[in-house]
Backbone as JSON, one array per atom type, in Angstrom:
{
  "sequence": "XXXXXXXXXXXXXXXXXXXXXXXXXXXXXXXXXXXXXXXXXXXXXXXXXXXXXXXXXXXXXXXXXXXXXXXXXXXXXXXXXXXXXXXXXXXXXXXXXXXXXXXXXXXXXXXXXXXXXXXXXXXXXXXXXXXXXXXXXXXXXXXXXXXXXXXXXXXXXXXXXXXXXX",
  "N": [[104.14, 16.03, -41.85], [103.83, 19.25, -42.69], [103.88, 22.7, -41.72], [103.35, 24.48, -43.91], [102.03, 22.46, -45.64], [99.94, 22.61, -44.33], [98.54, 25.52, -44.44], [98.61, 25.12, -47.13], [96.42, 23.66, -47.29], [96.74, 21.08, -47.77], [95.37, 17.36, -48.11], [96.42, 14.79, -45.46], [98.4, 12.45, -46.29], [97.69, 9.53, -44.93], [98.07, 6.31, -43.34], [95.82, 5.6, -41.88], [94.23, 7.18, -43.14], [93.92, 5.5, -45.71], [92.91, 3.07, -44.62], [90.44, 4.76, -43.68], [89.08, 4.95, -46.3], [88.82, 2.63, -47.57], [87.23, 1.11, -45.85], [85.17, 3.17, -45.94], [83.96, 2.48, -48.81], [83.35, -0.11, -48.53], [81.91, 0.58, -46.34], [79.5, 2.29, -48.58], [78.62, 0.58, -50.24], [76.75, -1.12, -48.32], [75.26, 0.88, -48.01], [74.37, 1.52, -50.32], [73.5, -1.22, -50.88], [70.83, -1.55, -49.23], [69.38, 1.08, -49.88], [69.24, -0.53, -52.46], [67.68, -2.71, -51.56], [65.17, -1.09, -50.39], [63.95, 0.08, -52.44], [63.06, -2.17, -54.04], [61.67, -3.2, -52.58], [59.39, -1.15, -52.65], [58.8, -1.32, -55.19], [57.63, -4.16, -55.74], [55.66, -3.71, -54.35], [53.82, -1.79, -56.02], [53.82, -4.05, -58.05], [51.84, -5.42, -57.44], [49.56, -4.06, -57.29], [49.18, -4.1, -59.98], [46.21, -5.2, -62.31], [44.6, -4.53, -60.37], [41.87, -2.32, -59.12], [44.22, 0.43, -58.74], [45.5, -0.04, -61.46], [46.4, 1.98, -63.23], [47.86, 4.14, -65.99], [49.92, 5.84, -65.19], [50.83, 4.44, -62.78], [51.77, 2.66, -63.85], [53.61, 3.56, -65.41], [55.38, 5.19, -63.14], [56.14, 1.78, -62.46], [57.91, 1.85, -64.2], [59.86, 3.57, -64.19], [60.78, 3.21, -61.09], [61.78, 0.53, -61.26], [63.63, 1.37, -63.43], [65.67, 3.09, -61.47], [66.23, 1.36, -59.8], [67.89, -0.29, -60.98], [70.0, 1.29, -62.01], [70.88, 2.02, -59.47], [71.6, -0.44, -58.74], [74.34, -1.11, -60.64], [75.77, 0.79, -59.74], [76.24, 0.21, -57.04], [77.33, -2.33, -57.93], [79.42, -1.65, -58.73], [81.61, -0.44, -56.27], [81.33, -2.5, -55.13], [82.66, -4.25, -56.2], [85.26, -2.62, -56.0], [85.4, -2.53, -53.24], [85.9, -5.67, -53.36], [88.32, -5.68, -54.36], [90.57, -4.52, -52.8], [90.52, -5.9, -50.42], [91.75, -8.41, -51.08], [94.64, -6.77, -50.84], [97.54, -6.61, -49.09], [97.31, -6.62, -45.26], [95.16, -6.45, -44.85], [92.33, -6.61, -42.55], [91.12, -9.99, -41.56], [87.88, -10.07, -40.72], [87.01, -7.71, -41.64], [87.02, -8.94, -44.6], [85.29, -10.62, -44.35], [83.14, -9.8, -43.54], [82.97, -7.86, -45.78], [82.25, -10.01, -47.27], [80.02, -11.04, -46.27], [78.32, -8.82, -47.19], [78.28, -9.55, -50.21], [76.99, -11.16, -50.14], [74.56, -10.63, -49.37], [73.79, -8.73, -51.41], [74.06, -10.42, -53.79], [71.4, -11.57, -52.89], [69.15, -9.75, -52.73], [69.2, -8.88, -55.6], [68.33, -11.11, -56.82], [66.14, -11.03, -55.42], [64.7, -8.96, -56.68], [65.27, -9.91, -59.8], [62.79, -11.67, -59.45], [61.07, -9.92, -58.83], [60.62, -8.26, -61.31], [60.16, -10.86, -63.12], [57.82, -11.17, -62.63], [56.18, -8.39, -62.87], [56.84, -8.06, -65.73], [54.87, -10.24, -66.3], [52.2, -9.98, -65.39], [52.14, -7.47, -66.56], [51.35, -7.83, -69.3], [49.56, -9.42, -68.98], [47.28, -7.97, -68.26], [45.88, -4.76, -68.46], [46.01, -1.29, -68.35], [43.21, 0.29, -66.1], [41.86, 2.9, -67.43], [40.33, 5.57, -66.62], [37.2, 7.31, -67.63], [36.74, 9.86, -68.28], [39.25, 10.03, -69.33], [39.4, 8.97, -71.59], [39.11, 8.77, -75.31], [37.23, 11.82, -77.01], [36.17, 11.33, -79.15], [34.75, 8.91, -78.67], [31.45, 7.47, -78.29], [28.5, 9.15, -76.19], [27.24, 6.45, -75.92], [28.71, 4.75, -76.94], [30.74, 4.41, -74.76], [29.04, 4.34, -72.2], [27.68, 1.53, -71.91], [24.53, 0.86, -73.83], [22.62, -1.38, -74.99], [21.92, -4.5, -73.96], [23.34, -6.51, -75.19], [25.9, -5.22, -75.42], [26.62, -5.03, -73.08], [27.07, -7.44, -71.73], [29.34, -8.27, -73.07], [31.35, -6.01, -72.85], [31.59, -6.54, -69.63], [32.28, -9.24, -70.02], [34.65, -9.21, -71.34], [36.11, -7.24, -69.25], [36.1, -8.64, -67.26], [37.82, -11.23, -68.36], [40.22, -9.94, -68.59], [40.87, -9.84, -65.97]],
  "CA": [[103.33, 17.07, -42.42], [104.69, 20.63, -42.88], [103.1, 24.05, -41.99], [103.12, 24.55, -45.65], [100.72, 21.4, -46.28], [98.25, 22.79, -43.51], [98.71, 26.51, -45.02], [97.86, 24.65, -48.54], [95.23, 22.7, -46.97], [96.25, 19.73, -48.59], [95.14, 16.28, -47.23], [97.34, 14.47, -44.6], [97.44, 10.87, -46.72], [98.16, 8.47, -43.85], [97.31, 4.94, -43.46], [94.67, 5.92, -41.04], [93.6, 7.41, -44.46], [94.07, 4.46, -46.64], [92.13, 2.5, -43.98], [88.81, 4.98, -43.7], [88.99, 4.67, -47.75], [88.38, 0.92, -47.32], [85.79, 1.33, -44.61], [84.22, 3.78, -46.52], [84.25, 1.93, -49.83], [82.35, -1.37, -47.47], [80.31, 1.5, -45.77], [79.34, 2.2, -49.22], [78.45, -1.3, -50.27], [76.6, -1.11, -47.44], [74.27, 1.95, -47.97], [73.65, 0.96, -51.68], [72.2, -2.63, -50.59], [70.15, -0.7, -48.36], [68.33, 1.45, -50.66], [68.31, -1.68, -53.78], [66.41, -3.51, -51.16], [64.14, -0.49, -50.06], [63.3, -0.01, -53.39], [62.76, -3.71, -54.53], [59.99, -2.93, -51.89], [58.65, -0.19, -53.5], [58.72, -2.36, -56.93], [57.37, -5.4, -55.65], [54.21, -2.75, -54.09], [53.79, -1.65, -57.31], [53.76, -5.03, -59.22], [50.78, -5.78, -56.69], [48.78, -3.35, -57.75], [48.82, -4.11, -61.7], [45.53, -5.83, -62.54], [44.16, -4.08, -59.65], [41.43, -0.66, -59.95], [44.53, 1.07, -59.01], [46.45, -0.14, -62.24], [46.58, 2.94, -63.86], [49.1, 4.7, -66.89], [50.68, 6.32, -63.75], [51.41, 3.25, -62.18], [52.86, 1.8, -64.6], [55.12, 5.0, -65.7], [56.26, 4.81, -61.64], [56.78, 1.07, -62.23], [59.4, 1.77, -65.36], [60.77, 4.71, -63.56], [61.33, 2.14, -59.95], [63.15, 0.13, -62.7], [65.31, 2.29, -63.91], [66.57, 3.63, -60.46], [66.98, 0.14, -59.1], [68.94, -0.87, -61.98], [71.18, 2.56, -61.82], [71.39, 1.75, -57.68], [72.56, -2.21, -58.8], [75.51, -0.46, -61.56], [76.66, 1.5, -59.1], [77.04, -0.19, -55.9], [78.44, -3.12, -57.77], [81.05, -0.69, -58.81], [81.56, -0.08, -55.46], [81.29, -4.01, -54.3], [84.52, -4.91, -56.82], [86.4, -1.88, -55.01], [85.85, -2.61, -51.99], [86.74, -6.71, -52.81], [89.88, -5.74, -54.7], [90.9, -4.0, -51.32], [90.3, -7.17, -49.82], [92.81, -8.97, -51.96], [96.12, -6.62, -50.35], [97.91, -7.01, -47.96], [97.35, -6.02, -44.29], [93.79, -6.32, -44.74], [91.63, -7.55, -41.49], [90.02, -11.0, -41.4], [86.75, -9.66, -40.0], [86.59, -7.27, -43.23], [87.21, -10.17, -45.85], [84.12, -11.62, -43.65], [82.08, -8.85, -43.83], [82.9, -8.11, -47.4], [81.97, -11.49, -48.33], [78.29, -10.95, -46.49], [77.24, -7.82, -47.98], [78.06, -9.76, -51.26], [75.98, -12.43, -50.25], [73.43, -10.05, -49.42], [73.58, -8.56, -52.84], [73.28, -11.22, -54.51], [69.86, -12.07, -52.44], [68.43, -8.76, -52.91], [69.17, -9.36, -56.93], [67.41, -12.25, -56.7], [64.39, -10.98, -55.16], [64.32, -7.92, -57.71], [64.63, -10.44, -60.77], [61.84, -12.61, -59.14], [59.51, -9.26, -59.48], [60.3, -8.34, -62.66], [59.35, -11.32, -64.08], [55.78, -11.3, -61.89], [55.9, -7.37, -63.52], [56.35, -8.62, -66.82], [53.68, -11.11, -66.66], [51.11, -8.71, -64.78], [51.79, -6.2, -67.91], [51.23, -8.38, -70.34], [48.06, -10.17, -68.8], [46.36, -6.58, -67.93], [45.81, -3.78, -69.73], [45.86, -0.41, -66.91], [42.36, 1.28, -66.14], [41.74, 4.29, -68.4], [38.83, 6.05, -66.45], [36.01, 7.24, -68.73], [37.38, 11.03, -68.26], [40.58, 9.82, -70.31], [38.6, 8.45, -72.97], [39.01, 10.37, -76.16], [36.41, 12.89, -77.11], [35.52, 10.79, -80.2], [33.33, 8.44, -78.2], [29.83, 8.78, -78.34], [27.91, 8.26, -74.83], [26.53, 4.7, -76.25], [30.09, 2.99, -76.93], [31.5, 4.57, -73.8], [28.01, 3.64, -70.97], [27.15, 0.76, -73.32], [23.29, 0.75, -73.36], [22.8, -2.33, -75.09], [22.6, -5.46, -73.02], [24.1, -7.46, -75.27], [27.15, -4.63, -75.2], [27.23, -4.68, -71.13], [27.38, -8.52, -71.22], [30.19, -8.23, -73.72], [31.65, -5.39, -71.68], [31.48, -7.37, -68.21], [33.21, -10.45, -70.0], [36.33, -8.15, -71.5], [36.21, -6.96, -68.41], [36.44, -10.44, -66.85], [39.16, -11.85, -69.15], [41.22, -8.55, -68.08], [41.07, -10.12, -64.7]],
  "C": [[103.89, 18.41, -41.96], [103.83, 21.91, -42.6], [102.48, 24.68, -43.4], [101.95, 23.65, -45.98], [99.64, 22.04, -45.35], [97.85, 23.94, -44.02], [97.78, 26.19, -46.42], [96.84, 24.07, -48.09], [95.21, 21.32, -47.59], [96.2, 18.6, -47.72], [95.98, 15.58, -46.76], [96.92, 12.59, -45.31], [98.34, 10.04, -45.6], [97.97, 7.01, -44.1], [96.17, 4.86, -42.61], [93.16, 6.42, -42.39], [92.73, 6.4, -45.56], [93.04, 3.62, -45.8], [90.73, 2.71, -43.98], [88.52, 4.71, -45.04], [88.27, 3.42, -47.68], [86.74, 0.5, -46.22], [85.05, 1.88, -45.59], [83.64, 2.72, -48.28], [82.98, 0.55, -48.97], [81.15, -0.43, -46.98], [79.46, 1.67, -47.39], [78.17, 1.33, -50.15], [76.94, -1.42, -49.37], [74.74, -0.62, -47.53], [73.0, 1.13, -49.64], [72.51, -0.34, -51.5], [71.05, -2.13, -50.23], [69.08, 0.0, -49.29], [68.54, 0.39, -52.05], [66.95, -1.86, -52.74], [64.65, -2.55, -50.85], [62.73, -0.11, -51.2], [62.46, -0.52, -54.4], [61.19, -3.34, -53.75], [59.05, -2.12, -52.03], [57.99, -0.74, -54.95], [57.38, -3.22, -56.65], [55.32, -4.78, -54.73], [53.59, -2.13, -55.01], [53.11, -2.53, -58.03], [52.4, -5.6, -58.45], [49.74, -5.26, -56.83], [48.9, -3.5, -59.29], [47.8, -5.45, -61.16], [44.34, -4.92, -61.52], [43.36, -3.05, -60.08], [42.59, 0.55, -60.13], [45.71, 0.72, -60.3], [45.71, 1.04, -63.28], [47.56, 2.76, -64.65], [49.97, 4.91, -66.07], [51.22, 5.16, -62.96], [52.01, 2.66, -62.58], [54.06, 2.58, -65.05], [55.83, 4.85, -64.08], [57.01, 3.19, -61.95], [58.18, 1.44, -62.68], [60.63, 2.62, -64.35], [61.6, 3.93, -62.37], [62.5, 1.21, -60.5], [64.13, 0.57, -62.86], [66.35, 2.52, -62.9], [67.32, 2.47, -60.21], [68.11, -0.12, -60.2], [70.36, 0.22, -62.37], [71.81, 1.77, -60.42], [72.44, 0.22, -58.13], [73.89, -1.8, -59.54], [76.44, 0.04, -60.1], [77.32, 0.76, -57.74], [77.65, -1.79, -56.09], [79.97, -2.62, -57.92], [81.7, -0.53, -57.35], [81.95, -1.45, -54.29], [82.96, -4.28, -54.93], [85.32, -3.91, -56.15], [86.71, -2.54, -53.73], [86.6, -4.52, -51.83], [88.07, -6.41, -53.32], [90.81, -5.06, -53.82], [91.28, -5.2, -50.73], [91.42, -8.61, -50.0], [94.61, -8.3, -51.17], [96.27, -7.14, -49.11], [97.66, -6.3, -46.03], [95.56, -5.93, -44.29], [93.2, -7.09, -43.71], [91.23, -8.88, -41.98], [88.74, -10.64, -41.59], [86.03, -8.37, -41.08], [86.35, -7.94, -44.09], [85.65, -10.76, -45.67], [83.16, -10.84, -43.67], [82.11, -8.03, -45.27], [81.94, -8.78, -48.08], [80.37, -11.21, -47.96], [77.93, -9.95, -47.42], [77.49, -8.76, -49.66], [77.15, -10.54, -51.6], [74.56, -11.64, -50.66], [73.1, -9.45, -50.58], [73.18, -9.09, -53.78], [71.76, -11.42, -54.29], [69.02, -10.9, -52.79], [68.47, -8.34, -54.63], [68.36, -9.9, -57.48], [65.72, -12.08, -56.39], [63.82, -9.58, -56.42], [63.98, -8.85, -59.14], [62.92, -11.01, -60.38], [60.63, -11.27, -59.41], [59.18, -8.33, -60.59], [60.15, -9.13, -63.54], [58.17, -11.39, -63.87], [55.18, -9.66, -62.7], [55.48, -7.51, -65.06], [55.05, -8.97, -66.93], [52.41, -10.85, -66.34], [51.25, -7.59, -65.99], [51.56, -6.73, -68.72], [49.62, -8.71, -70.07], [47.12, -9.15, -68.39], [46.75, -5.48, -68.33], [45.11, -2.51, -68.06], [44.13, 0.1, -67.3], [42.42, 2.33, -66.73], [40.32, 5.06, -67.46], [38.09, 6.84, -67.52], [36.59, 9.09, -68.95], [38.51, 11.18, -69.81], [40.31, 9.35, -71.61], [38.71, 9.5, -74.26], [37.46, 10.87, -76.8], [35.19, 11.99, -78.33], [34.5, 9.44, -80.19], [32.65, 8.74, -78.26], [29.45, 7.95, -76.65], [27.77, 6.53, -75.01], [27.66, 3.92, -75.92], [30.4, 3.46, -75.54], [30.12, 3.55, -72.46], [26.84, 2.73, -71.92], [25.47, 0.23, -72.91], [22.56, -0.31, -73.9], [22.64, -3.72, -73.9], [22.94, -6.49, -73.73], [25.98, -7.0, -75.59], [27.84, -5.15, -73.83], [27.89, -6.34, -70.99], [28.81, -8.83, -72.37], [31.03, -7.33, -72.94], [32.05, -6.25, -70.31], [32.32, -8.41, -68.95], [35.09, -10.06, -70.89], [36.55, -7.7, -70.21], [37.29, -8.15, -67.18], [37.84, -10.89, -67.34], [40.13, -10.98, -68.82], [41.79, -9.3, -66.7], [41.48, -11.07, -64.51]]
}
């Protein structure tokens, strides 16, 4: 390296270089699992609450949204998983990397696994319950009667929609 390259500021590519690349690339890998799984746990707190008083519109707009990220977070840090194994593949590459490679893939997979497992329990919790609307949200074009049904053969109709919800 030349006065000139430090002058330019340009980067010193070494194999010390090429090495943190690879690290980083696994560190990477690493982080991503890290927040899927944190998030899965955010999801899966979520999908626990549908059916519930707090299954709200809002709750369910957070689920989609939890969704979406996780499923951005999974894109990306598999992008990130095939780098770091096609690394893994040259030459001069540790053992003890290849081996810790291979877990976080494991672990990927498992934290996959537990995300499908609560979007199909999400699914089947949105389908079988319909979110709380409180009486506020109701549109205008109610009259008191249908909304605080005064009736008792409304309420006991009421109470068993209610029921079947549950």
């Amino acid at each position: 390296m030349s006065f000139r390259d430090l002058e330019a500021r340009r980067p010193l590519v070494s194999r010390q270089n090429l090495i943190n690349s690879k690290q980083d690339a696994t560190q990477a890998v690493a982080s991503g699992i890290f927040q899927i799984n944190t998030a899965v746990s955010t999801f899966q707190r979520l999908v626990n609450a549908l059916g519930t008083p707090k299954d709200t519109p809002e709750l369910r707009e957070k689920l989609h949204k939890t969704r979406l990220h996780i499923g951005q977070l999974v894109k990306d840090t598999s992008a990130k998983l095939k780098q770091a194994s096609e690394t893994d593949h040259s030459a001069g590459i540790s053992a003890s990397k290849k081996v810790a490679d291979a877990k976080l893939a494991k672990d990927f997979q498992a934290v996959l696994k537990e995300f499908q497992k609560a979007q199909r329990l999400a699914a089947e919790r949105e389908t079988s319950y319909a979110p709380s609307v409180p009486k506020a949200v109701l549109p205008s074009s109610y009259s008191a009667n249908e909304v605080d049904v005064g009736s008792d053969a409304g309420a006991v109709q009421q109470a068993f929609l209610l029921e079947s919800r549950r």
